[in-house]
C-alpha positions, 0 to 999 in steps of 0.5 A, a space after each residue: 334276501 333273508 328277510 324276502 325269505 321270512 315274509 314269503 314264508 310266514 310263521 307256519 312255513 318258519 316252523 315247517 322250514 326249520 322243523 322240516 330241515 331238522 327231521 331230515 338232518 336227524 334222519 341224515 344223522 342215524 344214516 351216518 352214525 346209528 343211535 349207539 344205544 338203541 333200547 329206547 326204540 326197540 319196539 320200532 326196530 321190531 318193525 323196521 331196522 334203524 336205516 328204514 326209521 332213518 329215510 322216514 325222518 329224511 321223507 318227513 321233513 322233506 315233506 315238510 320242506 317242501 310244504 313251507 312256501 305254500 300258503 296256509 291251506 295248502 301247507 296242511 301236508 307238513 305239519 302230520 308229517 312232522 308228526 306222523 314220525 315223531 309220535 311212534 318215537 315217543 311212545 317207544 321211548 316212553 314204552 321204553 321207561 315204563 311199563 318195559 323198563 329197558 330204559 331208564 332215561 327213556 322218560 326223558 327222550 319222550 318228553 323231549 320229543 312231545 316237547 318237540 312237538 308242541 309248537 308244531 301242533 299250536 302253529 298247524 292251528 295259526 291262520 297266517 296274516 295275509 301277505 302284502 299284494 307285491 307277495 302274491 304269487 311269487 313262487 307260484 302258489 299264487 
């Protein structure tokens, strides 16, 4: 089952799987128990409170999620979503750490999430192998 699951989805719907399915937990997460320390996002929370910042990480990746069995073409929706919520979250811990300097470790959760970012962009770029004829149209994207 697992590995009808893998060749259905492919590498770019691995990563929009599994990125999807964090950003939404990440988002489930701030629901349940806020970030404590809240001053390497407190340029985001002059726009929108924690909660509100947390239903866009759960739309983000469920967005993704849902982009995940369809074929490359049209996947495209996941990966700026995977995107679209991660970017402002880095440069408000960056803007954290230097020029505000609030947060000194502000650098690190940066670099975490342009980290985290990575193998979504350089998988966005990959053209997925063609899938075996006994593939075609299972799940209706056919």
């Amino acid at each position: 089952m697992l590995g009808l699951i893998a060749r259905r989805l492919g590498r770019r719907g691995a990563i929009l799987a599994s990125f999807g399915a964090l950003w939404a937990l990440y988002g489930v997460g701030q629901l349940i128990e806020p970030l404590p320390d809240t001053r390497g996002i407190r340029l985001l929370l002059r726009v929108m409170p924690l909660d509100g910042w947390a239903w866009c990480w759960i739309v983000c990746g469920l967005l993704a999620l849902a982009s995940a069995p369809l074929r490359q073409g049209r996947d495209w929706v996941g990966f700026p979503a995977l995107l679209v919520i991660v970017v402002p979250w880095m440069c408000s811990y960056l803007a954290s750490w230097w020029p505000l300097h609030d947060y000194p470790r502000g650098w690190i959760a940066a670099l975490i999430w342009a980290v985290a970012a990575v193998p979504v962009i350089v998988v966005a770029g990959w053209t997925e192998p063609a899938r075996p004829e006994h593939m075609e149209g299972w799940g209706g994207d056919g």
